[in-house]
N, C-alpha and C positions, 0 to 999 in steps of 0.2 A: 504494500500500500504506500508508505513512506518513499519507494524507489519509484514508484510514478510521478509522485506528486514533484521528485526532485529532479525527475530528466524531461519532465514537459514544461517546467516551468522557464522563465528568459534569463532570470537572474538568478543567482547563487542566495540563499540565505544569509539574509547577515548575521553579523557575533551576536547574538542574546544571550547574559546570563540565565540559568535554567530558576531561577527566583522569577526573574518579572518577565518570562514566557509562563510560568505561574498565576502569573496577576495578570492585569489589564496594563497596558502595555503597550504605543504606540507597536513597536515591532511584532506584536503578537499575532499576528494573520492569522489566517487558518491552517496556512501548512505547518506552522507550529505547533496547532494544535495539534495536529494529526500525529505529530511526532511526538509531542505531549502524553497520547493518545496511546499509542503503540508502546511507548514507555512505560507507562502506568500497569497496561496489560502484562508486559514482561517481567515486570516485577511483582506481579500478582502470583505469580511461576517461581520466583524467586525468593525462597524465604530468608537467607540470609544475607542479600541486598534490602530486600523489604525492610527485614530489621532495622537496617543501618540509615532509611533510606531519609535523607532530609533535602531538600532542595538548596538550601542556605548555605551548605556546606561545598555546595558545585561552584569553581569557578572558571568561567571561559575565556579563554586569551584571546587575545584580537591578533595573535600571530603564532605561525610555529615558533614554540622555544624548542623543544626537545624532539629528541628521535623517536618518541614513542606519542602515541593519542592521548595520555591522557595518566595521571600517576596521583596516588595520595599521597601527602604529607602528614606524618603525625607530629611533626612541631616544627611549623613555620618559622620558628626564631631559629631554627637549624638552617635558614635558608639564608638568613639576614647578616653576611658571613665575603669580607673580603677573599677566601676561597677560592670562588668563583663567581665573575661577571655577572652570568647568566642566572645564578639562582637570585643573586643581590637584585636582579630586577626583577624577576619573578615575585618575588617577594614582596617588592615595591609597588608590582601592577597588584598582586593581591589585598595588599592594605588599602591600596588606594582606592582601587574601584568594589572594596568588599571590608569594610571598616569595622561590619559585625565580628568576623573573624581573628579579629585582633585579641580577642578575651580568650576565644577558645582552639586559637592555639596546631587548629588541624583543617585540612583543605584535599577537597578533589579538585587537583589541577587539571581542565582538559586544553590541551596542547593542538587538538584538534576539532571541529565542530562537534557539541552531542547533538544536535539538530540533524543527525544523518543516521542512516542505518545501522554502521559502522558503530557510531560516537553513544548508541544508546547501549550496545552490549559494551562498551568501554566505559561507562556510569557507572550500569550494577555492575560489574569487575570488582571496580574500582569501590563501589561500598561494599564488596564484603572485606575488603581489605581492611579496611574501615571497621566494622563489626567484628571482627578479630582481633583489632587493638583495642577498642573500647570496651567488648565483653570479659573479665576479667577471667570467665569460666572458660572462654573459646580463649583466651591467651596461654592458659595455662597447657589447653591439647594442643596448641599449635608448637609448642614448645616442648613438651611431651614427643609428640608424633615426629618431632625434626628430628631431636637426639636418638629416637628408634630406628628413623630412615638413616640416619649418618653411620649408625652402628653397622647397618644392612644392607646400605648400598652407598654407603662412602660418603665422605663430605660435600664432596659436586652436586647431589644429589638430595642428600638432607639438608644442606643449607638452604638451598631453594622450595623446599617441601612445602611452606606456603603460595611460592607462587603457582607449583606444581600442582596442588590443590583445587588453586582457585580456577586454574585453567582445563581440570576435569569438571569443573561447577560450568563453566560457559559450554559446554559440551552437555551434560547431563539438563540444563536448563531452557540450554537455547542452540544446541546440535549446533555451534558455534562451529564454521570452516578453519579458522582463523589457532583457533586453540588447538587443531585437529593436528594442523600445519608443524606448532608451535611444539609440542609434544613427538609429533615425528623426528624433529629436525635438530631440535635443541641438546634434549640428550638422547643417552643409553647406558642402561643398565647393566654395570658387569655382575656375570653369574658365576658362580664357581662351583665345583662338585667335588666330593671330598672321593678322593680315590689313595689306594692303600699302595704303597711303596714294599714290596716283598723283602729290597732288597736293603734299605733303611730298615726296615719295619716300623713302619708307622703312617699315618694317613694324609697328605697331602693337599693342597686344594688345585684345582684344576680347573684352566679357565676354559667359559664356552664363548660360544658366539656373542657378544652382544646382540641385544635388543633394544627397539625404539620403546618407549613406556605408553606407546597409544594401542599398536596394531599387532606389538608382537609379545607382548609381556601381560599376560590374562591373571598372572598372580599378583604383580603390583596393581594393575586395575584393580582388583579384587580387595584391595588391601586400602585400596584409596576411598574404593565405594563404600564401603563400611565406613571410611572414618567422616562422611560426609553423611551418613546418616547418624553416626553419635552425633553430629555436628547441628545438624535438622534436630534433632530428639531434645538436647539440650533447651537449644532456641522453644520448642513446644511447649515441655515443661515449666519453663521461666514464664510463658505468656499462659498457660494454667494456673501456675501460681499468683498471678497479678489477682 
């Protein structure tokens, strides 16, 4: 729906923050709606975006900074930082044009328009990232789950375990292409099988083939999907208990 409305139309949408596409809003057309629209729905699919999900907390650059669509920040004053150029104005564009933000500290940067197909699976991404730093119970598994994958399939691999994570969530919620790719390409999983040395005496490990952790590794799949239903379970629980 949203890819029609964006290749018949003559002009490009412009930057709107996802706050005052929210409200009434000189910029707020109808094709924003619709994008509005299809958002809203996707995150209805999405429980742990949904969780996270606040409009307030989106903000949209009026240009590429970064190589990537679209990234959280959990604490902006980590940006505010002779370091680097690029994040000192980031930073700058954030307070500026987003002054609520200044108390609390934490931002979905989108680098790219969320006004696009693309830009609305890079939102909910980007707030479960989000909901895993603010829920103190989901910080603890994701932190739990990293040091098991590092034990198990090496630091490459458990370091990134959340973003590993979040990228089986864009898949499992929204058969994401894009994660599909990202999972293929990114890593591989070494395997090892313990075989017994006669001549040592003793059991050895022994390497196999790698594999990609999308299409060819059914037991880390397996080990992922479970941890995204503790993950779901948790989230249920907490909103029973309210």
């Amino acid at each position: 729906m949203a890819n029609d409305i964006n290749t018949q139309t003559d002009r490009a949408l412009e930057p709107i923050q996802l706050y005052d596409a929210s409200s009434p809003h000189p910029l707020s057309d109808e094709r924003n709606y619709q994008f509005l629209q299809e958002l809203f729905d996707k995150k209805q699919k999405d429980p742990i975006a949904n969780y996270a999900y606040n409009v307030q907390d989106v903000v949209q650059s009026e240009r590429d900074w970064l190589n990537v669509s679209g990234t959280y920040i959990p604490d902006l004053k980590s940006l505010d930082s002779p370091i680097s150029d690029t994040y000192d104005k980031i930073y700058s564009h954030i307070i500026k044009i987003s002054p609520r933000l200044e108390e609390k500290n934490k931002a979905i940067y989108m680098s790219k328009p969320w006004n696009a197909p693309e830009g609305i699976l890079t939102v909910l991404h980007e707030f479960r990232h989000k909901a895993f730093d603010d829920d103190p119970t989901l910080t603890k598994v994701i932190q739990k789950k990293r040091k098991m994958m590092s034990e198990k399939y090496g630091i490459d691999i458990g370091g990134r375990y959340e973003e590993i994570l979040n990228r089986f969530m864009d898949i499992k919620y929204h058969d994401d292409e894009r994660a599909k790719e990202w999972l293929r390409t990114k890593f591989t999983s070494n395997r090892f099988d313990k075989v017994y040395s006669v001549k040592q005496e003793e059991f050895f490990d022994w390497p196999l083939p790698s594999r990609n952790l999308y299409d060819e590794n059914e037991d880390f799949q397996h080990g992922i999907y479970e941890d995204i239903e503790q993950i779901e379970d948790i989230l249920r629980l907490q909103q029973e208990d309210k």
